[in-house]
N, C-alpha and C positions, 0 to 999 in steps of 0.2 A: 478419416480425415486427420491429416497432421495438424496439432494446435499450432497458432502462432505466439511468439512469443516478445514479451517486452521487459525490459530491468530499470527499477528503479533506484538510486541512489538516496539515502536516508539518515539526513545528521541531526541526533535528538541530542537539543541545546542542555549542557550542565544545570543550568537554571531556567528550566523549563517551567511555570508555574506549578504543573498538577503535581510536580514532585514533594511540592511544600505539605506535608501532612500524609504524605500517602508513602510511606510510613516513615514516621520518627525512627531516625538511622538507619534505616533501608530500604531508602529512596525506589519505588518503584513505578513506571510510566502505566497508569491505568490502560486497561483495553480499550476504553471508549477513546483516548487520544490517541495509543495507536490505529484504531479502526478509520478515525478520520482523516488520519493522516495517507493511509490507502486509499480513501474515498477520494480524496485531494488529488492523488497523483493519475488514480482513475478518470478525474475528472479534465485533469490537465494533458492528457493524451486523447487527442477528438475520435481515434479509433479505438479505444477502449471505453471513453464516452457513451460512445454511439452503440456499444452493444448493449451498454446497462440501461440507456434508456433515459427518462428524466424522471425517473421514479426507481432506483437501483433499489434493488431486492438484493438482501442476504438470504442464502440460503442456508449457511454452516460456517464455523469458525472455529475455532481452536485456537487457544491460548496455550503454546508446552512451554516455551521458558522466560524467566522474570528479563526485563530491560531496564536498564539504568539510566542515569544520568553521562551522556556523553559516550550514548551507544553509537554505533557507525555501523547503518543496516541496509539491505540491499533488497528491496521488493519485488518480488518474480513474477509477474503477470505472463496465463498460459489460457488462451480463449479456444472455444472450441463453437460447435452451432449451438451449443444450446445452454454452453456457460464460459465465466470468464475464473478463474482460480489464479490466491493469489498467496505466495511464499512469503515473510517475512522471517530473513535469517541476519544473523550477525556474526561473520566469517562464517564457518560453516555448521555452527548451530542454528539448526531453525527455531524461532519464535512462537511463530503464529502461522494458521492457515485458513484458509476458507473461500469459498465463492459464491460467487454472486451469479443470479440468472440474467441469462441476455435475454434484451429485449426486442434484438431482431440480430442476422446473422452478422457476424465479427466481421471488418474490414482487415485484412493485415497490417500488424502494428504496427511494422516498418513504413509504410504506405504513406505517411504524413508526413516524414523526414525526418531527422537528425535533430533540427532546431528545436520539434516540439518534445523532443527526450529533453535536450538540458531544461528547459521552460517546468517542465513537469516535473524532476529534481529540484529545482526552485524553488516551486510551489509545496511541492512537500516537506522540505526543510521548513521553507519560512512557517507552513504549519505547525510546528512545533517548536518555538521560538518565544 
């Protein structure tokens, strides 16, 4: 089965709070903000929703490179039947990775429209704001 696939758009605000303290002079975006920030766009896309369930399991994650302040990242959602995996890169260094188990089979991403991509960039900016 071919995954299907969905991109998200990701602008992590200069003055983000969790930067304050995390660390003195080399500001870094903790994993748990970026994790929600995924969750958020996860959530805001009703066919990526809908595979995770109302109870989204992680299954694996990885953390490969730090994020800053007034990073500009791009989250790559790729569902299959029995999971949904997700990219976070900035240009073309990757970030972070990991997925999530579905909780019944993916609908195609596309399938919701156009509208509910920008809504779901939206929502995952203002997340981290």
């Amino acid at each position: 089965m071919t995954p299907s696939m969905h991109t998200v758009a990701l602008a992590i605000a200069p003055d983000h709070p969790a930067f304050a303290g995390h660390f003195p002079g080399r500001p870094l975006l903790p994993g748990v903000a970026l994790l929600s920030a995924v969750l958020e766009a996860v959530l805001a896309e009703p066919s990526l929703a809908a595979a995770v369930g109302t109870a989204p399991r992680l299954s694996a994650v990885k953390f490969l490179a730090p994020i800053g302040p007034g990073a500009a990242l791009t989250i790559r959602f790729a569902t299959s039947a029995s999971a949904l995996r997700f990219e976070v890169a900035e240009g073309e260094r990757v970030a972070a990775s990991g997925t999530f188990e579905c909780a019944v089979a993916p609908v195609a991403a596309g399938a919701a429209g156009a509208a509910s991509s920008d809504n779901a960039s939206a929502t995952a900016a203002a997340a981290l704001r």
